[in-house]
N, C-alpha and C positions, 0 to 999 in steps of 0.2 A: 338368633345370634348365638355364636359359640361362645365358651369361656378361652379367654386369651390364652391360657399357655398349654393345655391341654385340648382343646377344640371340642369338649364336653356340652352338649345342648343346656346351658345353663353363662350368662354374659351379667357383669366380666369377668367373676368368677366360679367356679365349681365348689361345692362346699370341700371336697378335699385340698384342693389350690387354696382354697380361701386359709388353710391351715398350718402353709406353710410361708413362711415373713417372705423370703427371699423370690418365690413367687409371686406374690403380692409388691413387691417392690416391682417387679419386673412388668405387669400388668400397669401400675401407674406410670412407668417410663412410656408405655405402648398409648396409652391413653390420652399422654401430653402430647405426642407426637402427632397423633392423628386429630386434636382439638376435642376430644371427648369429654368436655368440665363438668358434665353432668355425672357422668359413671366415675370419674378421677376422684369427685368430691365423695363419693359414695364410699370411697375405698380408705377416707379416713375415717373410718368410724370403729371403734374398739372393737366391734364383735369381727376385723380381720387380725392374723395374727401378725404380733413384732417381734420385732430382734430383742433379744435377751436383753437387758441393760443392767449393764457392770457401773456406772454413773455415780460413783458415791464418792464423799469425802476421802473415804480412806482410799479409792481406786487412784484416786487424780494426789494425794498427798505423796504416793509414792512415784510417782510419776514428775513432782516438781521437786524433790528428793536434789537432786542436782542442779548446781549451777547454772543459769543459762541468760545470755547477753546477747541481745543484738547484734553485734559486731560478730560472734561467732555462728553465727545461724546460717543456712545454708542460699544462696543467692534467692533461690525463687519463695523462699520465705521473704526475705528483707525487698523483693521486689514486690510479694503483695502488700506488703506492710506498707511500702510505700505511695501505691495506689490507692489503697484505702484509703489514706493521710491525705493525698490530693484530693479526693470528693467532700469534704470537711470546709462547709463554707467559712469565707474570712468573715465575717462576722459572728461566728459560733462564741458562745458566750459558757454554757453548762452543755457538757458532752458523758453519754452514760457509756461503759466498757460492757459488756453482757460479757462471761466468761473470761477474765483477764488473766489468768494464764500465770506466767513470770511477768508480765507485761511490757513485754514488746513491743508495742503501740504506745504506752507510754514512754521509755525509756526512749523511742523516735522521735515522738513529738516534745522531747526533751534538748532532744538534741538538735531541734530545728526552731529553738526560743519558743515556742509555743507558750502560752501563760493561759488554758485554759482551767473551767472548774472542774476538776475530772471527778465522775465519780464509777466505780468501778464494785460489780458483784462475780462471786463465783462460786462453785460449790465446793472450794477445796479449803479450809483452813491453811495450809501451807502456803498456797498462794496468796492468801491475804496480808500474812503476815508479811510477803516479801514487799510488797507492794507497801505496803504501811512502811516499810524500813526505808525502802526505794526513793519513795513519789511524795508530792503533796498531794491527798487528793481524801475523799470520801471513800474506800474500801471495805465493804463487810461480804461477812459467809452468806450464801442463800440459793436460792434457788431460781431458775429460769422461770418455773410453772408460779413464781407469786412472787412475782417481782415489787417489792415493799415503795413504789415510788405515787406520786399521784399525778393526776390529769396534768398535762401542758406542761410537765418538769423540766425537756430539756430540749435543745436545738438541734443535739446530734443523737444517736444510738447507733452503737455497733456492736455488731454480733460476728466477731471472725472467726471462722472455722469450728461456729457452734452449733447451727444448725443438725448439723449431721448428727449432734449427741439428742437430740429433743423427739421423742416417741412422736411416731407421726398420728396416730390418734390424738393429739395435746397440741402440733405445728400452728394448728389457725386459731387456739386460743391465744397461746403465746404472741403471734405476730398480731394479736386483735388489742394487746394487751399493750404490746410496743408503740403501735399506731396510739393510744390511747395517752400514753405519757409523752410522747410528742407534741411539744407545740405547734398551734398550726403553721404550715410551711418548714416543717420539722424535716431532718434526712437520716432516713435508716439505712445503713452503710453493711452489708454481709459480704463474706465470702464464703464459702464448700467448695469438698473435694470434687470432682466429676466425673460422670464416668467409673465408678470404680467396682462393676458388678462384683460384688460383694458376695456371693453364691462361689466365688472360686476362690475365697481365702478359708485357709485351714485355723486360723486364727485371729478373731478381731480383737488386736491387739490396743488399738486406741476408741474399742466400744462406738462405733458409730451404731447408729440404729433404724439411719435409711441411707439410699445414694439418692445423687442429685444428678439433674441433666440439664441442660439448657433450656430444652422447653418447659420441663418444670417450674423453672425458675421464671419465666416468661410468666 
């Protein structure tokens, strides 16, 4: 068997493929596609290389530097916002926000009586702070990789358009982690961008660190 993107006698990839992220990205799209979960798994292991990761406090602090409201957000924002919101079963009691943002999700479920426990983490201090001024709820600074909660904490967790920040060498500790502080019959709620071969931007401007596809997410 060849390596996927170069056709190199060495599957699925060549140790020079292996060295470059955006080809390794490209090989786990090929491998989802074709039901390969044995090789797929193989290609999350740190000795492939990732995307740089700009992912800090100060990166995301200037980045929520400005205003920003639900009501001004652009339609197919406020339409996933609202889809997520509908998979949120009515009986949710403690709902956790992974990466909250300005929060958008809260300021929605605000808006629609909601009286949930929210509790909400992000790695940005500026974020937090808005959120504490904003919302009722539990918000502290931290991290995705050590999420500070314990077994069976919450009903809901959501992770909207975070995935894409989270090295995918660390993805299935992370989502072992989520599964973990869900109660049982618990609903983990995400969204990602799709599709967005990422091999033809001159600048990754909002640090994603993999792309996503349908069958990956499958």
């Amino acid at each position: 068997m060849h390596c996927i993107t170069c056709d190199k006698n060495k599957y699925p990839l060549c140790s020079n493929c292996s060295r470059n992220p955006y080809f390794v990205e490209k090989a786990r799209r090929v491998l989802a596609q074709k039901n390969g979960l044995k090789s797929l798994k193989q290609l999350y292991s740190e000795k492939y290389a990732e995307i740089k990761n700009y992912n800090t406090n100060s990166f995301w602090n200037i980045k929520f530097s400005s205003p920003v409201s639900y009501a001004n957000e652009p339609s197919v924002t406020k339409e996933r916002i609202k889809i997520a919101a509908s998979y949120i079963p009515r009986k949710t009691k403690r709902l956790l926000d992974i990466g909250t943002g300005v929060g958008l999700i809260e300021e929605y479920l605000g808006s629609q009586g909601k009286t949930y426990e929210i509790y909400g983490i992000d790695i940005s201090q500026k974020s937090v702070n808005i959120l504490k001024k904003k919302f009722k709820g539990d918000f502290r600074k931290g991290s995705v990789y050590s999420l500070p909660y314990g077994k069976n904490s919450f009903d809901v967790v959501l992770a909207l358009e975070v995935l894409e920040h989270i090295s995918p060498s660390k993805i299935l500790r992370v989502l072992g982690k989520v599964n973990e502080i869900l109660k049982p019959g618990g609903v983990f709620i995400c969204s990602v961008p799709l599709n967005e071969r990422m091999w033809g931007l001159t600048v990754n401007e909002s640090s994603h660190l993999r792309e996503y596809s349908p069958e990956l997410l499958e």
